[in-house]
C-alpha positions as CSV (number, residue, x, y, z in Angstrom):
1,X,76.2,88.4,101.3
2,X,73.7,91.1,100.4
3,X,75.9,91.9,97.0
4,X,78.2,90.4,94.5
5,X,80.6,93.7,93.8
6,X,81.5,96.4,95.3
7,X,82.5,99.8,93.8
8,X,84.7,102.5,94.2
9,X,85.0,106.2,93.3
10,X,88.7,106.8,93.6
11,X,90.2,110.4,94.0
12,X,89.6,111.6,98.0
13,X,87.9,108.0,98.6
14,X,90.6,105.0,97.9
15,X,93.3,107.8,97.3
16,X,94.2,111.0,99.0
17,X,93.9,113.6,96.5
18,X,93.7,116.4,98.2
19,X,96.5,115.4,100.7
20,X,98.7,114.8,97.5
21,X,97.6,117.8,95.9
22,X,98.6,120.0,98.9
23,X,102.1,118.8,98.4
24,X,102.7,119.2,95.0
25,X,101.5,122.3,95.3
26,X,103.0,124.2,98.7
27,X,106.0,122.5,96.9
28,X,106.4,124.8,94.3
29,X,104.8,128.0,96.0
30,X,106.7,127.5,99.1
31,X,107.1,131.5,100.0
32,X,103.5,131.6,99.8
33,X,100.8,130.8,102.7
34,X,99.5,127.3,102.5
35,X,96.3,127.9,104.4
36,X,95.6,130.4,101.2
37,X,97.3,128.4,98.8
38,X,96.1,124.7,99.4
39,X,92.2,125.6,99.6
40,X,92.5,127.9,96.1
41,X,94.2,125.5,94.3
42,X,91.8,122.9,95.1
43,X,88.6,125.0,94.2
44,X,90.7,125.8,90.8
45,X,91.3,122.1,90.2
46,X,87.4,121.4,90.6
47,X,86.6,124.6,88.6
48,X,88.7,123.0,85.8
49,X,87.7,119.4,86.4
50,X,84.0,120.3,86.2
51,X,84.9,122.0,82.6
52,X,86.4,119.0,81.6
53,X,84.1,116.2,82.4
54,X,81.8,119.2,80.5
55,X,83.4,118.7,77.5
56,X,84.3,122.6,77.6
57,X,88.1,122.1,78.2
58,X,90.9,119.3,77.0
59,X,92.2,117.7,79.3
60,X,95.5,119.8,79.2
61,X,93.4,123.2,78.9
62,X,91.9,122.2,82.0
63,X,95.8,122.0,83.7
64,X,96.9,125.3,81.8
65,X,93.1,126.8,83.2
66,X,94.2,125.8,87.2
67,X,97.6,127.2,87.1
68,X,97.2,130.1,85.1
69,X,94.5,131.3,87.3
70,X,96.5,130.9,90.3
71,X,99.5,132.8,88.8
72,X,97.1,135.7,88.6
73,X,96.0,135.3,92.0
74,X,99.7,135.3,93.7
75,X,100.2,138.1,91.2
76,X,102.7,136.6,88.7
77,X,101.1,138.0,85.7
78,X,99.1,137.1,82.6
79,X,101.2,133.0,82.3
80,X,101.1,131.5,78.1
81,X,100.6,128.1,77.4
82,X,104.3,127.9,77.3
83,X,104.9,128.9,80.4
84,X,102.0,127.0,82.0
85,X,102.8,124.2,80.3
86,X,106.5,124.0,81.8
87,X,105.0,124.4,85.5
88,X,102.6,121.7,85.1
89,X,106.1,119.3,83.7
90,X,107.4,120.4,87.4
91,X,103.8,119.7,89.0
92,X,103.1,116.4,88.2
93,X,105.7,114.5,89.0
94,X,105.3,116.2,92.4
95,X,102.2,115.1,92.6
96,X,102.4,111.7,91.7
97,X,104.9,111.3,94.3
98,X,102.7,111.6,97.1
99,X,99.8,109.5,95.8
100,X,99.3,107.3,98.7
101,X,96.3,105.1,99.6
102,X,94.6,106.1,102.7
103,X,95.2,104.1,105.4
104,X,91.9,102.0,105.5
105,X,91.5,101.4,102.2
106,X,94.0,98.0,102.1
107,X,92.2,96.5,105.3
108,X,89.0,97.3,103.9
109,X,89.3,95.6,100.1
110,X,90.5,92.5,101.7
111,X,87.5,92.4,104.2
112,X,85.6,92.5,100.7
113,X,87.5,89.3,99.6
114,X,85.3,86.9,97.3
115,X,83.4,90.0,96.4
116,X,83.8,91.6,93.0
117,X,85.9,95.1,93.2
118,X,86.9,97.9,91.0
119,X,86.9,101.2,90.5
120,X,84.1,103.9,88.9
121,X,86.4,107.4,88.2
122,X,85.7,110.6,86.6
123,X,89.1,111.8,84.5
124,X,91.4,111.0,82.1
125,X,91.9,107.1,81.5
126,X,96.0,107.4,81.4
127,X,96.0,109.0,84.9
128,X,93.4,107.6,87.1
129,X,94.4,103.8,85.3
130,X,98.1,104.9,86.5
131,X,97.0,105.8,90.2
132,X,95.3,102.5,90.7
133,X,98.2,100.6,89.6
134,X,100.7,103.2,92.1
135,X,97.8,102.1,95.0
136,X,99.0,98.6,94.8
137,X,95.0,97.7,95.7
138,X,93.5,95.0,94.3
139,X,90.9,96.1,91.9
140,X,90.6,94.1,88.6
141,X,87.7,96.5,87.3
142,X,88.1,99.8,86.4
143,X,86.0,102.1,84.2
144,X,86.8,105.9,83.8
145,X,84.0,108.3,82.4
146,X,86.0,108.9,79.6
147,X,85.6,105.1,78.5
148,X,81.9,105.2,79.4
149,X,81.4,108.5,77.5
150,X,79.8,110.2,80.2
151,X,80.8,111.3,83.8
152,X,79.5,110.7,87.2
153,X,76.5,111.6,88.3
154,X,75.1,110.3,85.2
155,X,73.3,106.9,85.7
156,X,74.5,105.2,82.1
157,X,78.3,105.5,83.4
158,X,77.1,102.9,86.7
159,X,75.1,100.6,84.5
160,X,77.8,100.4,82.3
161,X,79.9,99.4,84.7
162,X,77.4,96.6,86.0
163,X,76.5,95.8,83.0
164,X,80.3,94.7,82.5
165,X,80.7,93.0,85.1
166,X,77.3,90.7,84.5
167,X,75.5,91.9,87.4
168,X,71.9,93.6,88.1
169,X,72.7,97.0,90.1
170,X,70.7,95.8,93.0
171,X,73.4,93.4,93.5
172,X,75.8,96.2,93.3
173,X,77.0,98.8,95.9
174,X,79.3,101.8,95.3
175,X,80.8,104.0,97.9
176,X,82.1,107.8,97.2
177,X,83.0,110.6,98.8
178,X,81.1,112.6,97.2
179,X,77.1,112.6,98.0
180,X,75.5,113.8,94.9
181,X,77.9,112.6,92.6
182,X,78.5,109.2,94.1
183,X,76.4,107.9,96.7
184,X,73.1,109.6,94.7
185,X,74.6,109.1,91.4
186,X,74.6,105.6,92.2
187,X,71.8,105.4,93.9
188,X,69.7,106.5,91.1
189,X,70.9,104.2,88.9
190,X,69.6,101.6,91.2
191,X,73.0,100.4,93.2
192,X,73.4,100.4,96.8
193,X,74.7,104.2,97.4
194,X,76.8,104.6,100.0
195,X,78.7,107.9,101.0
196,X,82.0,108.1,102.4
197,X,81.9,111.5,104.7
198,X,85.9,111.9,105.8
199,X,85.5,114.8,107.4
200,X,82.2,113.9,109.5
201,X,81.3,117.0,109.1
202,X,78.0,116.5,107.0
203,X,74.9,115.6,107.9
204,X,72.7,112.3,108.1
205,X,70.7,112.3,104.7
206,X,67.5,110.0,104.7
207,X,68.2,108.8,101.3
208,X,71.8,107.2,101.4
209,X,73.8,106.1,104.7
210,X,76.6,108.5,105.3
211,X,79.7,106.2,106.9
212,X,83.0,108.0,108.0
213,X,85.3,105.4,107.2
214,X,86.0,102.7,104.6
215,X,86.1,99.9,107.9
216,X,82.5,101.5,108.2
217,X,81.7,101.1,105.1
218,X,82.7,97.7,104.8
219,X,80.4,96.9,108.1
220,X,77.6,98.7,106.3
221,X,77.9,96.3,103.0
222,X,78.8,93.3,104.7
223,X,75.7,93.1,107.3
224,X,73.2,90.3,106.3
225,X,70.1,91.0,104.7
226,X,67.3,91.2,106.7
């Protein structure tokens, strides 16, 4: 086998985020139009991630940040921390209702059996530690950025992980959805980068392969050397 572990970002690539996100959220804004709605509150969410992993919000001022912006947007007024606060009570459990593993992601861990597996998150420790334990995925390793004490794309949070797990990052592969974050991220830190396109709607890069599926994926990392 060309490596010893394989690694996984796990928001949008092992879990679907976004589809669980969309049904929190239409669920509590149900008068208003989810094709406006669903795409608003995502950008939001990254806005307020982003600010996060920065170090410019907490991580409950980042949730007070998403939904207060929204109520402004829908026209609901100026929303305190009070207020917000309550909403996001109401959110979450939403939320983590619908966190569901997409449907390759079983078939494609135990194609990796005998390989090492785990996870390589940005976000709060508590949550992301909670949504690979409601995947019911086999994946001994995880390491969140908050542990590593920096974030994805940064190269010290992949070494960490290999580092951990007793390996040389040439023996290491990561897959992501995201391509400069993950697949280059990890790339540059000297694992094998691999980007996990869902939509297959971006293009070929000449620097990392682009699959559209974890079964590709798995194809991808499993090929012999040579």
């Amino acid at each position: 086998m060309p490596f010893d572990a394989v690694l996984f970002d796990l928001d949008n690539t092992l879990l679907d985020h976004d589809g669980a996100a969309a049904e929190a959220v239409t669920a509590a804004f149900p008068d208003v139009d989810p094709d406006v709605l669903v795409p608003r509150w995502a950008e939001l969410t990254d806005i307020a991630v982003d600010r996060y992993l920065a170090g410019e919000l907490t991580f409950a001022e980042q949730r007070r940040f998403r939904i207060t912006a929204l109520a402004a947007d829908l026209g609901l007024g100026a929303w305190d921390d009070a207020r917000a606060d309550a909403w996001i009570a109401a959110y979450v459990p939403r939320y983590e209702a619908a966190w569901r593993p997409f449907p390759d992601a079983a078939p494609a861990l135990a194609a990796l059996a005998g390989l090492r597996l785990g996870v390589i998150t940005n976000g709060h420790p508590a949550q992301q530690r909670a949504k690979v334990a409601a995947l019911g995925l086999e994946l001994p390793y995880v390491l969140t950025s908050a542990e590593a004490g920096c974030a994805k794309p940064a190269a010290r949070i992949f070494t960490t992980a290999c580092a951990a797990l007793g390996l040389a990052p040439a023996r290491v592969a990561y897959v992501g959805d995201r391509l400069d974050v993950d697949a280059r991220g990890a790339s540059s830190a000297g694992l094998r980068g691999v980007w996990l396109d869902r939509s297959g709607a971006g293009p070929d890069v000449p620097d990392v392969p682009r699959v559209t599926t974890l079964t590709d994926a798995v194809a991808l990392l499993t090929r012999p050397a040579g």
